[in-house]
C-alpha positions as CSV (number, residue, x, y, z in Angstrom):
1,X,-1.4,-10.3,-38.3
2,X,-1.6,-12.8,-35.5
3,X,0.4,-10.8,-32.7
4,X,1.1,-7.4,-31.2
5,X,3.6,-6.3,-29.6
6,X,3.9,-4.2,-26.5
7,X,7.1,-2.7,-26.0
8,X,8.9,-1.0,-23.0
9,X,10.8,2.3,-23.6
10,X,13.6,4.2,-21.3
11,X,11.1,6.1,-18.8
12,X,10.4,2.2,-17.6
13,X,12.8,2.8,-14.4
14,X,10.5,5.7,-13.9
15,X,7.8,2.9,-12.8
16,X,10.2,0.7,-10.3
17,X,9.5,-1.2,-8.1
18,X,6.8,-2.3,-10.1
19,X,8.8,-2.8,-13.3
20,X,11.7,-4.3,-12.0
21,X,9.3,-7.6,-11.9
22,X,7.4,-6.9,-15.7
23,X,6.9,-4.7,-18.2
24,X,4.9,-1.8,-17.8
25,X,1.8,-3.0,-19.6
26,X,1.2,-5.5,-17.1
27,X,0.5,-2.7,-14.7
28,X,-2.8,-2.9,-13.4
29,X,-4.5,0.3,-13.3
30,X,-9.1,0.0,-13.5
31,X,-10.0,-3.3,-13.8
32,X,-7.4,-4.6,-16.3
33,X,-3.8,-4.7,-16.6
34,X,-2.8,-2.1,-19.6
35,X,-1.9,-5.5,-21.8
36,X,-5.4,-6.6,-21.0
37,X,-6.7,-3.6,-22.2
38,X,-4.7,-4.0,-25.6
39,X,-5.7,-7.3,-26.2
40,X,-9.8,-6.6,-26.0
41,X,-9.8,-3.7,-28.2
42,X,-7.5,-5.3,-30.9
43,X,-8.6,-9.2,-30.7
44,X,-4.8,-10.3,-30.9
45,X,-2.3,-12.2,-29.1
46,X,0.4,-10.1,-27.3
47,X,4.0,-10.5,-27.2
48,X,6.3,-8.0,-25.3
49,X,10.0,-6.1,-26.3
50,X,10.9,-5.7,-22.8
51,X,14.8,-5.5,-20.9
52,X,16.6,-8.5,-21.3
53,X,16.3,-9.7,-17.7
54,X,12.8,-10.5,-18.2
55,X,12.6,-11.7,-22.0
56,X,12.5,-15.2,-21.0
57,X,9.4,-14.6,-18.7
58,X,8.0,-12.2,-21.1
59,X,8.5,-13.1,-24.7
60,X,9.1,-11.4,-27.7
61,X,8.5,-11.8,-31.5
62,X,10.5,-10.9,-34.6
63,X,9.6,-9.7,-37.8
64,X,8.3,-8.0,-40.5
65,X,5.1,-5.9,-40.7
66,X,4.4,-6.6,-36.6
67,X,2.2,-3.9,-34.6
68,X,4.6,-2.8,-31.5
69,X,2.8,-0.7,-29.5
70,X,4.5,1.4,-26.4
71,X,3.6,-0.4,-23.3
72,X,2.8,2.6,-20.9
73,X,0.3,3.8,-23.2
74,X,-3.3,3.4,-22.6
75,X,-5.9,3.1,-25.2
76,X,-9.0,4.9,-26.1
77,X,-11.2,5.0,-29.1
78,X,-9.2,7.5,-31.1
79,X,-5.9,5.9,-30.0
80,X,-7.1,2.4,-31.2
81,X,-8.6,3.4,-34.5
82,X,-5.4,5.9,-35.3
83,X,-3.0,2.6,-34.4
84,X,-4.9,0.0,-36.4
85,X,-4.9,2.5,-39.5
86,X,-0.8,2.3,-39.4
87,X,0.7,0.5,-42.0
88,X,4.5,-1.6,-42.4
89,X,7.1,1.3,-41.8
90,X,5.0,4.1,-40.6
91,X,5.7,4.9,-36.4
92,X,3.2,7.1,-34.8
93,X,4.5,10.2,-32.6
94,X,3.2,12.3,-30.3
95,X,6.0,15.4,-29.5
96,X,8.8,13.2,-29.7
97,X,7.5,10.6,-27.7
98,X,7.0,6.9,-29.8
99,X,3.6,5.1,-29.3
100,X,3.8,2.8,-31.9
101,X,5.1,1.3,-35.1
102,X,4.8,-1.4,-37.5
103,X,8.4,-3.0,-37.9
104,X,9.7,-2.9,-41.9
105,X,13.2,-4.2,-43.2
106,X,13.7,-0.6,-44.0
107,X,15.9,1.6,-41.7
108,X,13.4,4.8,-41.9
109,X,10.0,5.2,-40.9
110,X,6.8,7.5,-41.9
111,X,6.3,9.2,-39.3
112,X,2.6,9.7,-38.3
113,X,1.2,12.5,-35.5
114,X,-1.3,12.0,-33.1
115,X,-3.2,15.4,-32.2
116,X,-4.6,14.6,-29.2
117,X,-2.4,14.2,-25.6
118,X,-2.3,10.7,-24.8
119,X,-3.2,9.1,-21.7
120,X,0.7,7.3,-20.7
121,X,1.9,5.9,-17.2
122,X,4.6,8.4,-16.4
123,X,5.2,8.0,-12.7
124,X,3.8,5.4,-9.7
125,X,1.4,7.5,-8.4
126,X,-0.1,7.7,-11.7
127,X,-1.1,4.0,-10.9
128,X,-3.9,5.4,-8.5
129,X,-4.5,8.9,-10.2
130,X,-5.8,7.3,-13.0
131,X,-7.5,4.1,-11.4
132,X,-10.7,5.7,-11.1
133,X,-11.2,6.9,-15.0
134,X,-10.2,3.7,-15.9
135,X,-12.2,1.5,-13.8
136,X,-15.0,3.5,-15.7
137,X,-13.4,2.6,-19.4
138,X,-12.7,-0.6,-18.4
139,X,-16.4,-1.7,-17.2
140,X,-17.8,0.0,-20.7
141,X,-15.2,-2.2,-22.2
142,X,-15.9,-5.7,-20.5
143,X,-20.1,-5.0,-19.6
144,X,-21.5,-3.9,-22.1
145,X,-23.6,-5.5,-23.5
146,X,-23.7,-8.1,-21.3
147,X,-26.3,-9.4,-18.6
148,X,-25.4,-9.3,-15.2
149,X,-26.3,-11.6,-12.3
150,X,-29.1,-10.6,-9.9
151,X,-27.8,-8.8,-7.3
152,X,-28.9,-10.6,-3.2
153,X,-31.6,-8.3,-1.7
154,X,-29.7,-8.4,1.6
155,X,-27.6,-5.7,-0.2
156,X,-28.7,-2.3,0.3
157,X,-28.0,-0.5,-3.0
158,X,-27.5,3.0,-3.5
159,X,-26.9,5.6,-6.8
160,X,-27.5,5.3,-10.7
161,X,-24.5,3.5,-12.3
162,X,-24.4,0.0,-12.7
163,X,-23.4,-3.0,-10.7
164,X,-21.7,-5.8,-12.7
165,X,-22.0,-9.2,-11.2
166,X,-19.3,-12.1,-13.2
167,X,-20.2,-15.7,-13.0
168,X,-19.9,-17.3,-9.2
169,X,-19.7,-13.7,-7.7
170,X,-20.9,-13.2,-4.2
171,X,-22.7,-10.2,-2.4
172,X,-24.7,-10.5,0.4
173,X,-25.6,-8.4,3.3
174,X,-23.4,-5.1,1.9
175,X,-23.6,-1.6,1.2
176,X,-23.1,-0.9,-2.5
177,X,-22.8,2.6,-3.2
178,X,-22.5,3.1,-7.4
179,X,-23.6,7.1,-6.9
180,X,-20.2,8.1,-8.7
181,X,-19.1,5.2,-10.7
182,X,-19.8,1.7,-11.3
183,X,-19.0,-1.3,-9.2
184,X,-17.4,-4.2,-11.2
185,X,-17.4,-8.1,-9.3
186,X,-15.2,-10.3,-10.7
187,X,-15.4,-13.7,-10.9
188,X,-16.0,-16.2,-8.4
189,X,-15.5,-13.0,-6.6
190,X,-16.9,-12.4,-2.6
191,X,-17.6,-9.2,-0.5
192,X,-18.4,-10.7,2.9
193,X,-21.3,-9.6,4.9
194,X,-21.5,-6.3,6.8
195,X,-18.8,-4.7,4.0
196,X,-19.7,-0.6,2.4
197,X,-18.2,-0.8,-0.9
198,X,-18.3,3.3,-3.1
199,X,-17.5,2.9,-6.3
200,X,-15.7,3.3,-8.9
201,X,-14.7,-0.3,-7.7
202,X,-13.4,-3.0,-9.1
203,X,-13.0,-6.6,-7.3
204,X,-11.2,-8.8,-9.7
205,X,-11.7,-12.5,-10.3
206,X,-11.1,-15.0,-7.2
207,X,-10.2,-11.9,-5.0
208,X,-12.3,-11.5,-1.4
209,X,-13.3,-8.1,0.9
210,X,-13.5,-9.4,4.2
211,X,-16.6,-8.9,6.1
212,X,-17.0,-4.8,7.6
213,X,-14.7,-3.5,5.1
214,X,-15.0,0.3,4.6
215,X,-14.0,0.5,1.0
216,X,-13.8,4.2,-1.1
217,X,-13.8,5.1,-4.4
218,X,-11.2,4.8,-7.2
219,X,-9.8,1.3,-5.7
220,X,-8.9,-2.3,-7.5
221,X,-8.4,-5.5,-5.5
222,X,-6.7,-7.5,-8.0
223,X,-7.3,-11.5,-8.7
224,X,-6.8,-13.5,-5.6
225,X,-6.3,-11.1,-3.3
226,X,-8.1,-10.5,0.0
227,X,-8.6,-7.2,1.5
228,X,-10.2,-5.9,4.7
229,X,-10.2,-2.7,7.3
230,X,-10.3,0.4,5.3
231,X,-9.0,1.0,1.6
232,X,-9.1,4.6,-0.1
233,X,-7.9,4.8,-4.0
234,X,-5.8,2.3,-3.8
235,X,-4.6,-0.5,-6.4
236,X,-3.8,-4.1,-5.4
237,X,-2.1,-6.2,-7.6
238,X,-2.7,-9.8,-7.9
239,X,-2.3,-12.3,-5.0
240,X,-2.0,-9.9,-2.3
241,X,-3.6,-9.3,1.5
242,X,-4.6,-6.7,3.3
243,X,-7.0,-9.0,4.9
244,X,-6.9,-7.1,8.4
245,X,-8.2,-3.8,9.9
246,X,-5.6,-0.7,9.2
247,X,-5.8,1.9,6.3
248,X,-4.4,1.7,3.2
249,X,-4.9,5.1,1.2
250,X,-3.7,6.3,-2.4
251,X,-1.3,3.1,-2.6
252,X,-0.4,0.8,-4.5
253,X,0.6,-3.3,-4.0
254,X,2.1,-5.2,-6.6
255,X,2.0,-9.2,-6.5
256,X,2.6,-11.6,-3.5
257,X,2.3,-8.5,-1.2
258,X,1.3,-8.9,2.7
259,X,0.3,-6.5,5.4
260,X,0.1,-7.3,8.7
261,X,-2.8,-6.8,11.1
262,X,-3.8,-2.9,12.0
263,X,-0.6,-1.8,9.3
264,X,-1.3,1.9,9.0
265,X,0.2,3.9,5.7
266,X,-0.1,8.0,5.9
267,X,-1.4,9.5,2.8
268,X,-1.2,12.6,4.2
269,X,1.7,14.7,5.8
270,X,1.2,16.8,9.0
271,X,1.8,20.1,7.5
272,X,-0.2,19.4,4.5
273,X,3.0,20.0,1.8
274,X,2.9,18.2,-1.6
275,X,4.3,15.1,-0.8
276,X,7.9,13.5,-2.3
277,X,8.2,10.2,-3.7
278,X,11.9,8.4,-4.3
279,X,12.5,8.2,-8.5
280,X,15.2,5.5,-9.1
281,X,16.5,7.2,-12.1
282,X,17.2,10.9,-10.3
283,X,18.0,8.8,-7.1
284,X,16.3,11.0,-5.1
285,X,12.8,12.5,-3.6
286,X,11.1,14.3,-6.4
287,X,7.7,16.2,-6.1
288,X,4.2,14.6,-7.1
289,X,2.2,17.5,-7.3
290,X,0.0,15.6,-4.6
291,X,-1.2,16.2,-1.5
292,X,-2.2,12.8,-1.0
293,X,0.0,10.2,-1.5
294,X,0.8,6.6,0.2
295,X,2.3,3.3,0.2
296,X,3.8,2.0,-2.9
297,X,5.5,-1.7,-2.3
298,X,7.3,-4.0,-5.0
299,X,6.0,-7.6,-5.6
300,X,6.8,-10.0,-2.8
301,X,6.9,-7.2,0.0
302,X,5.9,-8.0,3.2
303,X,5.2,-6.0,6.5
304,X,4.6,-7.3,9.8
305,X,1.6,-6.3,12.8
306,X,1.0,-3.0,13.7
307,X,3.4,-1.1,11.1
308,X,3.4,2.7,10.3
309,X,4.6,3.7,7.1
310,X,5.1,7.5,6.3
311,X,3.6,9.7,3.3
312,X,5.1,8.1,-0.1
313,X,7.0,5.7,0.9
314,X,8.3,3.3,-1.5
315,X,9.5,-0.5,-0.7
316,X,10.7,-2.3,-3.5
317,X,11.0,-5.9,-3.9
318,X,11.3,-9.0,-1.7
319,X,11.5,-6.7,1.4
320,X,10.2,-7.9,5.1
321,X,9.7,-5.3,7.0
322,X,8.9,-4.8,11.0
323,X,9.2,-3.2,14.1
324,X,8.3,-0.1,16.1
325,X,8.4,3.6,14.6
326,X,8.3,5.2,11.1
327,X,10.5,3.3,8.6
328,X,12.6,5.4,6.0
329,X,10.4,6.8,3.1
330,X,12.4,4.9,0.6
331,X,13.1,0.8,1.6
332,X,15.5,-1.1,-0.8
333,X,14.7,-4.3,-2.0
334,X,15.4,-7.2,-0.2
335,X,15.8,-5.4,3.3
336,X,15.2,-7.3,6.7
337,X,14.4,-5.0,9.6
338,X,12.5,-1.3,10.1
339,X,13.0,2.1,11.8
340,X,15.5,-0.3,14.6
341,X,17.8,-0.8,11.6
342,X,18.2,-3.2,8.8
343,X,19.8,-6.0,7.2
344,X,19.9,-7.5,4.0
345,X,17.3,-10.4,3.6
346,X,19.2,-12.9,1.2
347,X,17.5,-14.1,-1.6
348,X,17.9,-18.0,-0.2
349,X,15.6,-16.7,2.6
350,X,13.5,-15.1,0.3
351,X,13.2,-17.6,-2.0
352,X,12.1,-20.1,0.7
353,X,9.4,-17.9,1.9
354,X,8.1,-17.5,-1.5
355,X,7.7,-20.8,-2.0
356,X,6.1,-21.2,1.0
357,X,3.6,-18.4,0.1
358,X,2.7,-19.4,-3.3
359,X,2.0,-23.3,-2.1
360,X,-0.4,-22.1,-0.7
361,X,-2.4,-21.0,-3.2
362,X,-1.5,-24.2,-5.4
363,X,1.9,-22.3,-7.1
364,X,5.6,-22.0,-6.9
365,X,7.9,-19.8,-7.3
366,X,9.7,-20.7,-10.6
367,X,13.2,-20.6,-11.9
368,X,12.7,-18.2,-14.1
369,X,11.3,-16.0,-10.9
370,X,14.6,-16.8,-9.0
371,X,16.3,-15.6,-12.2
372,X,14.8,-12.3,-12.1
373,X,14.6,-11.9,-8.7
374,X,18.5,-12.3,-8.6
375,X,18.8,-9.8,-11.3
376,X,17.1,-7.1,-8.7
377,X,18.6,-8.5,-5.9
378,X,22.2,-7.5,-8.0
379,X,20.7,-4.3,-9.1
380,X,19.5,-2.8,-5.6
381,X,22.9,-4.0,-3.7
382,X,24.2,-0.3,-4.1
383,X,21.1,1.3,-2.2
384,X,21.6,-1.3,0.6
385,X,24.5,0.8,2.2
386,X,24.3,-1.2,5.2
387,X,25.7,-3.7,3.7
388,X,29.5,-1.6,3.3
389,X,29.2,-1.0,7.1
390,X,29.1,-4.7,7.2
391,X,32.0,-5.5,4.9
């Protein structure tokens, strides 16, 4: 067995905006995407079973006696050995959920239990809920074992756990704080002068904290991305900035994201209620069970100076938004405008100002991209009510 095969079930709409643009196992959530994950404790290639819209991006595998394994799971010791023990046509269950399988030519399966809860992406705000534990697996998973660079005495270091320096990684003239979890530094990585970093933290490969960031504990900055002002259990997905003073606090960014100078999220509502969050598949505000709970904003999202978002509010993708005042708690994808009003921002525009923005970090956006990002542009057109005021 060469492959494995991560496979998206029907709770994945549960996860938008972030899986209207991939599958749920490339989710970032601790230092590593969930595939990631996957992939280091079984030493195999993956492939993915995901909606059809995103097959050609994402590609599957047929066949006989192939491990599939449900993509919003996450592994752990137990997990790993109980999957790898699986043979052709057994399916492992927990309740009646399915975690994994190994496909036969037969039309039945063994069914297998797991005992123990499992550890599964339900909702978005499980993104940063669980960021902190995992930055913790994740850095037994990737460091140990392994040596370290020195660390620059300009840094002032404080607490027990460990501080993992990759290859080309920069610190210098910081305040690392490792008292309740580890600090991971990807590579080729920089935290710029005059930054105070608490883990758990993880700063991907390429990625930058701009000099007198205030970072907190339980928060990713994903590969490439640049982040400054003040961050609190947050997770930022690849090629995103927040490279400016503002707060960002128990959010999440997916890819391509942008926040304008002193942009502002609440993470906390006036009255101090559990806060809502908009669930595409009950098209409506559902509870959290959180008290704090911020920002979440699909791939190529965009926000200009000085904007205020309210408690959970979710933008999905290819949105631009701007202006004075709160915006509404729940912004559909490709929307032009703010609290003022808005429009629809067409995906010709949006596709030229991707282009624009990948360029300049040496990409493009490609065809298949436009493909999918059509798909959602199709799919979102009935939250965009404006748009039968226009007609």
């Amino acid at each position: 067995m060469s492959h494995f095969v991560l496979f998206d079930d029907e709770h994945i709409s549960h996860l938008f905006p972030f899986t209207l643009t991939r599958p749920a196992a490339e989710i970032r959530c601790g230092i590593l995407t969930i595939s990631q994950k996957w992939q280091k404790n079984l030493k195999l290639q993956v492939a993915y079973k995901t909606v059809s819209y995103l097959s050609e991006k994402f590609k599957p595998i047929e066949g006989n006696n192939i491990l599939h394994i449900n993509g919003r799971l996450f592994p752990n010791n137990s997990i790993v050995k109980q999957i790898k023990e699986l043979k052709m046509g057994q399916k492992l269950l927990y309740n009646s959920m399915l975690l994994a399988y190994v496909t036969t030519s037969e039309d039945e399966y063994e069914t297998v239990l797991l005992e123990e809860a499992p550890l599964m992406l339900e909702r978005i705000h499980h993104i940063f809920t669980y960021n902190g534990s995992q930055i913790k697996q994740d850095f037994e998973l990737i460091c140990s074992g392994r040596q370290t660079q020195e660390i620059s005495k300009t840094n002032i270091v404080l607490g027990n756990n460990p501080i993992f320096l990759e290859k080309g990684a920069k610190v210098e003239a910081s305040i690392l704080n490792a008292t309740d979890g580890p600090l991971y530094i990807g590579e080729d990585a920089e935290i710029m002068e005059g930054s105070m970093i608490r883990g758990p933290f993880a700063l991907c490969e390429h990625a930058a904290v701009k000099m007198g960031a205030k970072i907190y504990g339980d928060t990713t900055v994903g590969p490439f991305s640049k982040v400054g002002g003040e961050v609190n259990n947050s997770v930022i997905f690849a090629y995103s900035n927040k490279g400016h003073d503002g707060f960002l606090g128990n959010s999440v960014l997916g890819e391509w994201c942008n926040l304008g100078a002193d942009t502002n999220n609440s993470n906390l509502k006036n009255n101090y209620e559990e806060v809502k969050l908009w669930n595409y598949i009950s098209e409506s505000f559902e509870k959290t069970g959180l008290q704090f709970c911020g920002l979440f904003m699909g791939d190529h999202s965009k926000c200009g100076i000085n904007t205020m978002f309210n408690t959970g509010t979710v933008v999905g993708v290819s949105s631009n938004i701007f202006g004075a005042g709160f915006p509404r708690n729940f912004i559909p994808s490709f929307s032009w405008g703010g609290a003022q009003g808005m429009t629809t921002y067409t995906t010709k525009k949006a596709f030229q100002t991707a282009d624009i923005v990948m360029k300049r970090r040496g990409l493009s956006l490609e065809e298949m991209d436009k493909k999918i990002l059509e798909v959602i542009y199709e799919k979102e057109t009935k939250y965009r009510t404006w748009e039968k005021n226009e007609q």
